[in-house]
N, C-alpha and C positions, 0 to 999 in steps of 0.2 A: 156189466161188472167192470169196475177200474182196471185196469193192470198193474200188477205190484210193482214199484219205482225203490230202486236202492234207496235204502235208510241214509241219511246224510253223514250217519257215523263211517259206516262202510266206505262211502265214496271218500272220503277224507282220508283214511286207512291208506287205500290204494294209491291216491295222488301222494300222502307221503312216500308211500314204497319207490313212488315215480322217481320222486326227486332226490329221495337217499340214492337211487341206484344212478343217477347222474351224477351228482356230487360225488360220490366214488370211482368212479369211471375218468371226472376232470381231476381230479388229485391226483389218481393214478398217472395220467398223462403228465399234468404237473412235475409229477417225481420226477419223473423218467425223462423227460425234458431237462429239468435242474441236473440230473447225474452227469447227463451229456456232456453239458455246454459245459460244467464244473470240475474239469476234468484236469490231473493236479502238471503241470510244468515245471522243471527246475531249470532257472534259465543262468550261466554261468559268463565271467564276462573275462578278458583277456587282461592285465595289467597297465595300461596306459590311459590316459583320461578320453581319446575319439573311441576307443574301442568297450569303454565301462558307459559313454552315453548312447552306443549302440544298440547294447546288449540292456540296456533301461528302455529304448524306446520299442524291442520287439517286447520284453517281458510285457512292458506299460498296456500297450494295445493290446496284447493280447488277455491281461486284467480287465480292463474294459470292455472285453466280450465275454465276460463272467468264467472264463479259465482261471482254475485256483496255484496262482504262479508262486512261486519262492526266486530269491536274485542268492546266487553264490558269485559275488562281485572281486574282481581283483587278483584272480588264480593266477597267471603266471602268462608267458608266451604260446605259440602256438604247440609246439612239444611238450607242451603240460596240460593244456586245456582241451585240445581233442581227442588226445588218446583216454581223457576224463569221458569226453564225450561215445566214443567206441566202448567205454565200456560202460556205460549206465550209471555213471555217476551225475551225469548232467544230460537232462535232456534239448538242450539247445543253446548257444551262446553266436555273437557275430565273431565273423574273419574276415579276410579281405583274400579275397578270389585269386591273386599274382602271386600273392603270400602261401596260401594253404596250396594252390597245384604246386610251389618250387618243394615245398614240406613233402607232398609224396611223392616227388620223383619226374613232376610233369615240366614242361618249359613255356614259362606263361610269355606273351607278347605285349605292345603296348594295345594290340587291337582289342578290346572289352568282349565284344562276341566272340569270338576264337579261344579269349582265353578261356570263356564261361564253359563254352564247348569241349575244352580238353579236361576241363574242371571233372563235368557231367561224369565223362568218361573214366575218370579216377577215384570217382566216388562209384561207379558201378561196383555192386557186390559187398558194398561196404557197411551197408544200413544207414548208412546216412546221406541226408537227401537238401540239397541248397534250394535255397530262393534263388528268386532271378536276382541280377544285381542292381545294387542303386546307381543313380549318376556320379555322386560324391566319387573323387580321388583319392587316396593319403598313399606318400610315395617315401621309403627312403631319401632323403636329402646329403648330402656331402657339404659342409658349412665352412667357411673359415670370414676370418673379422675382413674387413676392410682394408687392414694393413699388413696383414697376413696376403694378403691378394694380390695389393699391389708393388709389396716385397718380391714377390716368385712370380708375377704377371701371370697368375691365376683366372682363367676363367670357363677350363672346363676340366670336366674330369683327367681326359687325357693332360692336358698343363700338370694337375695333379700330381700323377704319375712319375711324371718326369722327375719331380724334387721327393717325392716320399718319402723317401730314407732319409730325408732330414726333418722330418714334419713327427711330430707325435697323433696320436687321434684316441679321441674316447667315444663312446657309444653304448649300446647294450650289451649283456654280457654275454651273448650267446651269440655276438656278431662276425667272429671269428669262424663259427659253422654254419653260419646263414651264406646261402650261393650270391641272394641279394644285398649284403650288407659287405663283409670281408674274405666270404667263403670260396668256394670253386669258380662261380661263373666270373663274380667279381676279380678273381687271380685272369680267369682265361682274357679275361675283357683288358683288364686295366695293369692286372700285374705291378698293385700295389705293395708295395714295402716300407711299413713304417716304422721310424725308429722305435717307438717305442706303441704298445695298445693299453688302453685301460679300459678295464671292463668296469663301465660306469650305471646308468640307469636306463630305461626303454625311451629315449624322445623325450626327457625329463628334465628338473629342473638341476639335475647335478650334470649335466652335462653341458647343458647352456651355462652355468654358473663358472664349469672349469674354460670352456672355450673362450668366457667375458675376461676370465681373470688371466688367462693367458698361460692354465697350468696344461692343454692341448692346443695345437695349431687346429686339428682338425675337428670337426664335430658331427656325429649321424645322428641328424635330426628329424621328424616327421614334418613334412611338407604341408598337412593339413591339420595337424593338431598338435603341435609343439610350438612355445614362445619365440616367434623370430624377429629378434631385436634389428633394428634400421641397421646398424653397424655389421651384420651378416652376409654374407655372400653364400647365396647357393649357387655353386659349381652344375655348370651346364653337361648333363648324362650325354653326351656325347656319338655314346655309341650302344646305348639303347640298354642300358642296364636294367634301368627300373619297369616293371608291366604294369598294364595294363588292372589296377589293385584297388577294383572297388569293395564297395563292403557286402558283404552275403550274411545272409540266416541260415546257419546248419543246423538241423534237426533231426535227430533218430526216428527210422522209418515209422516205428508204431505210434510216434507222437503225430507224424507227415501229414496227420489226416485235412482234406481238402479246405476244409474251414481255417485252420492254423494257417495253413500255406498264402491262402490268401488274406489272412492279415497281415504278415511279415513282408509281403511283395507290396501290400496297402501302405506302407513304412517307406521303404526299397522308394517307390516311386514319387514320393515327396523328398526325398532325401538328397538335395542337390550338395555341391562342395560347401557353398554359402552358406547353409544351413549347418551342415557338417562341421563345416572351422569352428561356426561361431557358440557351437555346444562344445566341443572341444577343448577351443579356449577358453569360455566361461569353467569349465571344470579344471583345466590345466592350469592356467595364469590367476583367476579370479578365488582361485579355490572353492569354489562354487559345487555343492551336493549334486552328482551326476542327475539320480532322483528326480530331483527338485529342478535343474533343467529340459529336461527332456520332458516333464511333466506340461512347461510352458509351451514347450515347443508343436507337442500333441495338441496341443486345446488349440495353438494359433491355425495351425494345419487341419483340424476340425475333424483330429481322428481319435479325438475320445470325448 
């Protein structure tokens, strides 16, 4: 006698049941894979053209690893955009590591390790957690013309000092309580007095404009992303004013997660000065969409 042999209806039945319940099982993973990686950042940028194509190249890359990012571009100084950041209004934006330790209270140096390290240490307890830093510089600068220089034989901060109270100076408007710009450290160092402050724009172009037309002798300009016309003198730090101020990725602890981290250090470590000036500048001088730079800059770097 034969053996009875499943019907071919049957068997067909079952291999559907098979493959439904795999096809169900890769979607599932699917999803849940997509929720992950899609996971939403708001990434906020500081008011100055090196610090809005910063805060485009961590957003940017981290788009390109399918994080669903929003840009809050152009907020203000560092006393506006972190304390954004502390409280959940922004999940991430760049600063510059010299800048944000003087911000809460720390004493950053020209050394780059040391200062990251006292950095680390001021961020403890804070919820918010830095990248390593990139190589790029951007420094407070002290600017005067050519003939401003060789009037007062100008050529370092301390010469400076000497004639201040006959010099006027413009710069940001918060330079006056910045340690690094006119504040505390700057009085203990240099014990500037100028006749007159105008509180003008961040490293911009009304400050360059008043320093060219000769309505300030003095100008605080950015050393890496501010227009420094041939006819400028930057005034030699002397006595060690300016730190160690590269740029960092700040990010709130619950966003920190391992994959983020290491695509903003992915950034960090292509990020040389050259690079840095020259997005800068295209955004400063050229008026150039931050965007639309940093977009270039990722594809030549072959990190999106």
């Amino acid at each position: 006698m034969t053996p009875n042999r499943p019907r071919p209806v049957a068997r067909s039945l079952r291999l559907v049941t098979v493959l439904a319940t795999l096809l169900l099982t890769v979607t599932a993973l699917a999803v849940g894979a997509g929720a992950a990686t899609n996971e939403s950042l708001t990434v906020g940028s500081k008011d100055f053209a090196g610090a809005q194509a910063l805060s485009q190249a961590y957003g940017q890359a981290l788009d390109a690893a399918k994080f669903d990012v929003s840009f809050q571009d152009n907020i203000g100084a560092t006393e506006v955009v972190y304390p954004a950041l502390l409280d959940g209004d922004l999940d991430a934006y760049a600063d510059y590591q010299g800048t944000l330790l003087t911000y809460l209270g720390g004493e950053p140096t020209g050394d780059s390790a040391a200062t990251y390290k006292a950095l680390l240490a001021k961020l403890e307890g804070t919820g918010i957690v830095a990248s390593k830093p990139a190589p790029a510089v951007d420094v407070n600068g002290f600017y005067v013309t050519n003939a401003t220089a060789k009037k007062y034989k100008l050529e370092t901060l301390s010469d400076l000092a000497k004639v201040s109270d006959k010099l006027s100076f413009g710069g940001p408007p918060e330079c006056e309580a910045r340690p690094l710009c006119l504040g505390d450290t700057s009085k203990d160092l240099y014990g500037f007095e100028f006749s007159d402050v105008k509180k003008l724009d961040v490293g911009g172009p009304i400050t360059a404009q008043a320093l060219e037309d000769g309505d300030i002798d003095v100008g605080l300009l950015f050393t890496g992303s501010s227009v420094i016309k041939p006819d400028y003198v930057l005034l030699k730090d002397d006595k060690g004013l300016q730190p160690a101020d590269n740029p960092i990725a700040l990010v709130t602890k619950d966003k920190a997660k391992p994959a983020v981290v290491t695509i903003l250090e992915s950034v960090n470590a292509k990020l040389d000065s050259a690079a840095y000036n020259e997005m800068a500048l295209r955004v400063f001088n050229d008026k150039e969409d931050p965007a639309t730079v940093v977009t270039d800059w990722l594809q030549d770097v072959g990190l999106t």
